[in-house]
C-alpha positions as CSV (number, residue, x, y, z in Angstrom):
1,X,111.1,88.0,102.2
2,X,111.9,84.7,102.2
3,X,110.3,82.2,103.8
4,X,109.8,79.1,101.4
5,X,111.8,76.5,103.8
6,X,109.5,78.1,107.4
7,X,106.9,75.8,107.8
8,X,103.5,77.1,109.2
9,X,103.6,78.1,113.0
10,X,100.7,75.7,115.0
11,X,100.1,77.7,117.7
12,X,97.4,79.7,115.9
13,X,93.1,80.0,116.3
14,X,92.1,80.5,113.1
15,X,88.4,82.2,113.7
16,X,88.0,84.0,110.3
17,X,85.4,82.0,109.1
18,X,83.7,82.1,112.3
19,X,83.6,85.5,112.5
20,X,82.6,86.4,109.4
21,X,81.0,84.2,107.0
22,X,79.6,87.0,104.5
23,X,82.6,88.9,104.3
24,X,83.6,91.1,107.2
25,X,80.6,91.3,109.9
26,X,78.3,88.7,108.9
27,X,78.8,85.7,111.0
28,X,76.7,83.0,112.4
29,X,75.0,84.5,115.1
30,X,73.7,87.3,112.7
31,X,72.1,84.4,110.3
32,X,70.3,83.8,114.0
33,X,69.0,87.0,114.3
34,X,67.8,86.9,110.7
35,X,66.0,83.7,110.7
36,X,62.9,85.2,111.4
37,X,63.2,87.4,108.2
38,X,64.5,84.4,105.9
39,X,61.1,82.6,107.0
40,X,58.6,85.0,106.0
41,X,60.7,85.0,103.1
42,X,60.3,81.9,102.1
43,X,56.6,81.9,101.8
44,X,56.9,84.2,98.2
45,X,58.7,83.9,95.2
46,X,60.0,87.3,95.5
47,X,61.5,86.5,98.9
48,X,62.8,83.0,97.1
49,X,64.5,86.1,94.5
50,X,65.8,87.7,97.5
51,X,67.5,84.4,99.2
52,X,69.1,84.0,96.0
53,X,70.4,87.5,95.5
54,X,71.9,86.8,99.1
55,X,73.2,83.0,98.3
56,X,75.1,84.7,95.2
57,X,76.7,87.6,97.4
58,X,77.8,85.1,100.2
59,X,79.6,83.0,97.6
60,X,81.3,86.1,96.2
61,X,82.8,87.1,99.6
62,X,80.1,90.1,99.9
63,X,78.0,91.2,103.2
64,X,74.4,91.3,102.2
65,X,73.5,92.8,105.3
66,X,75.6,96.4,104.2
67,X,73.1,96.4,101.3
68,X,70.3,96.4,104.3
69,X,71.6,98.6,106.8
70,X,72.2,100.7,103.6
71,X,76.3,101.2,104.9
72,X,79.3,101.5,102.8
73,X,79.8,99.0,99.7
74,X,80.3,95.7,101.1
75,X,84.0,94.4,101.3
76,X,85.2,91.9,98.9
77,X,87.4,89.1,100.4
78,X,89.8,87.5,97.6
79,X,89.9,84.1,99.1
80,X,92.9,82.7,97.5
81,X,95.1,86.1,98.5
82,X,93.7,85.6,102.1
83,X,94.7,82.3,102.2
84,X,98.7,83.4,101.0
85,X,98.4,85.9,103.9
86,X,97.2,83.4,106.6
87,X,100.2,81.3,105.4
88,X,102.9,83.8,105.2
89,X,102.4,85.2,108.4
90,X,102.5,81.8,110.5
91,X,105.5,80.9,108.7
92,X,106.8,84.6,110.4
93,X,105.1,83.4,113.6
94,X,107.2,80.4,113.1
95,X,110.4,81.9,112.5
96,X,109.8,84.3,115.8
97,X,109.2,81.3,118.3
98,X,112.2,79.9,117.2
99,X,114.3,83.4,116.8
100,X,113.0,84.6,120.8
101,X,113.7,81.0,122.4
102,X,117.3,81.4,121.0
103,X,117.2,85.0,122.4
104,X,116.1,84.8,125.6
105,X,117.7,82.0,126.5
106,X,120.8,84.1,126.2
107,X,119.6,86.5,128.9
108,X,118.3,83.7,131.7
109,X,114.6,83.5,130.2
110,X,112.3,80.8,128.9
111,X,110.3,81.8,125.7
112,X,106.2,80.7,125.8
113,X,105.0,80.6,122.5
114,X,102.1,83.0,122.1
115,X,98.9,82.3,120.2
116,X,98.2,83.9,117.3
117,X,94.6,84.7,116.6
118,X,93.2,85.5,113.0
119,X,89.9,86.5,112.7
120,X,87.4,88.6,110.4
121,X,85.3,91.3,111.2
122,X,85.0,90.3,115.3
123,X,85.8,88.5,117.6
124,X,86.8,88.2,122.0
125,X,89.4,88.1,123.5
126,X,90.4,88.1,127.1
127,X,90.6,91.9,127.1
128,X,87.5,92.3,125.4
129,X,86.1,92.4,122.0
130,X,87.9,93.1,118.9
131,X,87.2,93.9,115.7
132,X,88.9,95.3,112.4
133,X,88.8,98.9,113.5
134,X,91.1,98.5,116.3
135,X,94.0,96.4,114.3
136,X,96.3,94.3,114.9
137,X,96.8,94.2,118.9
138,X,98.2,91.7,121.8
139,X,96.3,90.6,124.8
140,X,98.4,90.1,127.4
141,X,95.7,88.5,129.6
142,X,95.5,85.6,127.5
143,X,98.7,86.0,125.6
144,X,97.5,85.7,121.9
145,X,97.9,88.0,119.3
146,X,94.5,89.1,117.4
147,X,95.1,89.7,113.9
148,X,92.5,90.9,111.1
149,X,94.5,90.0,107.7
150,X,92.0,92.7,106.2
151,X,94.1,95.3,108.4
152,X,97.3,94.5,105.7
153,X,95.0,95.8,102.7
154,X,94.5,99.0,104.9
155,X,98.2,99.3,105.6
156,X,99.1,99.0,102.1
157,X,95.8,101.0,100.8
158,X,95.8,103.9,103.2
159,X,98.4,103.9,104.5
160,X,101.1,103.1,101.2
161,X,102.8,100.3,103.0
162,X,103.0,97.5,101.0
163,X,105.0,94.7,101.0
164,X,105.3,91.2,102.8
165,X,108.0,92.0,105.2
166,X,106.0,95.8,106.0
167,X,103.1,92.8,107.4
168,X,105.9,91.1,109.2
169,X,107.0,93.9,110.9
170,X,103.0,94.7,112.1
171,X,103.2,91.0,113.7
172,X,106.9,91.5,115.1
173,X,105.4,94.5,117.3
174,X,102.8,92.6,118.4
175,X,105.2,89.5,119.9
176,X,107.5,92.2,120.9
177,X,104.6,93.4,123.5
178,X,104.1,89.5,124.3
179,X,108.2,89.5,125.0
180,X,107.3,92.8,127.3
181,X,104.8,91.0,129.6
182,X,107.4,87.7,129.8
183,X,109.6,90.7,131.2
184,X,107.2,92.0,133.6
185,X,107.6,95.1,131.5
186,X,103.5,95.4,130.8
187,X,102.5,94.6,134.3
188,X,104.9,97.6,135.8
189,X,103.3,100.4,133.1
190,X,100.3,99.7,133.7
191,X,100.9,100.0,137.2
192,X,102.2,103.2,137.0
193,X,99.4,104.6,134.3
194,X,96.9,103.6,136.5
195,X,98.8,106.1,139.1
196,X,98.2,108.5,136.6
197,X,94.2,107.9,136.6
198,X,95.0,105.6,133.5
199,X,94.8,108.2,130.8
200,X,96.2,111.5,129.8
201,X,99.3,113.1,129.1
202,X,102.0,110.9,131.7
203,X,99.8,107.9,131.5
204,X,100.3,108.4,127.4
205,X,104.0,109.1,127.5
206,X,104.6,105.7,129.2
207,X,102.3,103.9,126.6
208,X,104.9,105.5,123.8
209,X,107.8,103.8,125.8
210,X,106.1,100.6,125.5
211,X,105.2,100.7,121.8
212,X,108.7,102.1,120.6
213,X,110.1,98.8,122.8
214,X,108.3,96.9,120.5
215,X,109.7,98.4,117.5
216,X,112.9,98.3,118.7
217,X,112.1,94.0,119.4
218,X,110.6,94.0,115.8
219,X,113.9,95.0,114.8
220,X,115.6,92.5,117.3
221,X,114.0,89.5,115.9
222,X,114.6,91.1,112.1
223,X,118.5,91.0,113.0
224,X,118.4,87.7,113.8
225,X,115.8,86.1,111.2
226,X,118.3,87.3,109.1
227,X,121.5,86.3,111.0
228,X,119.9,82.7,111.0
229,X,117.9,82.4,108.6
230,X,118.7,84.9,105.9
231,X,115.6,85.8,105.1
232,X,116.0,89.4,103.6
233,X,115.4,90.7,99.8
234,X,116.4,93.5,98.6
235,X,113.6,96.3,99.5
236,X,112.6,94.6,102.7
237,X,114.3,96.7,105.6
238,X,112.5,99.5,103.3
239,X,109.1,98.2,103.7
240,X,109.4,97.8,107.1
241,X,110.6,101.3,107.9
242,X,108.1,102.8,105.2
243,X,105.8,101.0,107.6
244,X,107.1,102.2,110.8
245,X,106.9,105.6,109.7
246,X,103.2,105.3,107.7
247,X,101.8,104.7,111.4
248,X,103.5,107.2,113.7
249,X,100.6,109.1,115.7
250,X,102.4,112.5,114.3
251,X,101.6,111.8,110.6
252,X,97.9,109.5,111.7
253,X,97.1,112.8,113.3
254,X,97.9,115.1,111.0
255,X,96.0,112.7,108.6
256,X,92.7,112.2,110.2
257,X,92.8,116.2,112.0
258,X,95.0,118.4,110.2
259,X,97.4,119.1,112.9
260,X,99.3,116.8,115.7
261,X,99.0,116.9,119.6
262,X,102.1,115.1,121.1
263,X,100.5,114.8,124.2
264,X,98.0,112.9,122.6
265,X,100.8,110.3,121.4
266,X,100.3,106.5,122.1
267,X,102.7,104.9,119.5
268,X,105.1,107.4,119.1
269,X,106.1,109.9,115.9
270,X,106.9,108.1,112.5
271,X,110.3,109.2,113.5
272,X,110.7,107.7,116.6
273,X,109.5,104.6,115.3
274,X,111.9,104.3,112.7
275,X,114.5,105.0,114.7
276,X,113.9,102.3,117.0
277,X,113.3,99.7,114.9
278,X,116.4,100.5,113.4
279,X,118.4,100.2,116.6
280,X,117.1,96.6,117.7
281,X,117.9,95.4,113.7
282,X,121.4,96.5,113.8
283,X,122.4,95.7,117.4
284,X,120.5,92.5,117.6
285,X,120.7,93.5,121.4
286,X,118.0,94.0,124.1
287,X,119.7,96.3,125.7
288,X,119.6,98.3,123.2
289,X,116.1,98.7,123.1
290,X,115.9,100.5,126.8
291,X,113.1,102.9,126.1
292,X,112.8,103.7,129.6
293,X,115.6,105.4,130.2
């Protein structure tokens, strides 16, 4: 993907070093809670040995404290490849506040600019708390996008979805949901799932509609960025479809459980989610992308 003449997107919080300054989980208020134990620490040489142990893990981008709750091996944060990330992915924040003004403007409709919030380990937001378990997701309460760049090691990792553009796509479906609740689309579903007691089998059919929208308005903006901006390399309309389908709920399912429950769908199949994408990036046209019917 190419992105070298983007320039970096400003309407973003950048909370990763709030939220976790030892790696993923370790942040300021948990240096509060330890205080206590860093005091009586201080008063023997072997607790001196101990700070220092600590001191040398925080400045490798370690958690001391999953050597203390005894948890899995703390998670090392390259820095430097962090840093690329954070900068890549405002410069495709950038390129969608300029590719949905253009858009909806064509259909009657004023674009607001979303925030986009990165963060490590935890954080709030206006729907509650996040954290890096729960992935990337939008808020439509506050209208910001929370974003855990650790979640793009997963998706390449786990789930065998590398690739630059495969992390654009991830943020693409989240401004697609942001574009739904512009639409009044979000407000009207939830509505109606909230008919439905808010969960369950009709209440989760409706969530699918939403999410393969987004996919199709990933693939929307991805028709454009490209009809602007010509931002496509050879392999990237791969990645994101090899992305797409690495994260349908049939194959998560089938991953984590052994078998699938369609009922149980609240993204839609890796199918499905392919297909949409694919129908917004070669019509370029809302319409298109009519889940609902």
């Amino acid at each position: 993907m190419d992105l070298k003449d983007f320039k970096e997107s400003r309407n973003v919080e950048d909370r990763r070093a709030a939220g976790a300054s030892f790696g993923r989980g370790m942040s300021l208020r948990s240096l509060m809670f330890l205080w206590p134990i860093i005091r009586m620490l201080l008063r023997t040489k072997f607790g001196w040995a101990i700070i220092a142990a600590g001191a040398f893990l925080y400045f490798s981008g370690y958690n001391p404290l999953q050597l203390i709750s005894g948890g899995a091996p703390a998670t090392h944060i390259d820095s430097k490849k962090d840093e690329q990330q954070a900068i890549m992915i405002k410069k495709v924040l950038a390129s969608t506040e300029e590719i949905w003004s253009d858009v909806l403007r064509k259909y009657g409709m004023r674009y607001k600019k979303p925030v986009l919030v990165l963060y490590r380990g935890s954080t709030r937001s206006a729907c509650g708390g996040a954290n890096a378990q729960m992935g990337p997701f939008y808020c439509p309460a506050d209208q910001k996008v929370y974003l855990d760049l650790g979640f793009f090691d997963e998706l390449a990792h786990r789930h065998n979805a590398p690739g630059d553009f495969a992390q654009a796509y991830v943020l693409a479906h989240e401004i697609g949901h942001h574009v739904q609740n512009l639409q009044g689309t979000l407000a009207k579903v939830q509505q109606l799932q909230q008919r439905f007691g808010g969960q369950g089998k009709r209440a989760n059919a409706l969530q699918v509609r939403v999410e393969l929208q987004a996919d199709c308005y990933s693939g929307v903006w991805a028709h454009y960025a490209q009809k602007k901006f010509h931002i496509l390399e050879p392999g990237d309309i791969s990645e994101a479809l090899n992305a797409a389908s690495s994260i349908g709920d049939d194959k998560l399912q089938k991953e984590s459980q052994g078998y699938v429950v369609p009922d149980a769908f609240t993204h839609g199949s890796s199918a499905q989610r392919v297909e949409w994408f694919k129908r917004g990036f070669l019509s370029g046209d809302l319409r298109s992308c009519n889940t609902f019917q």
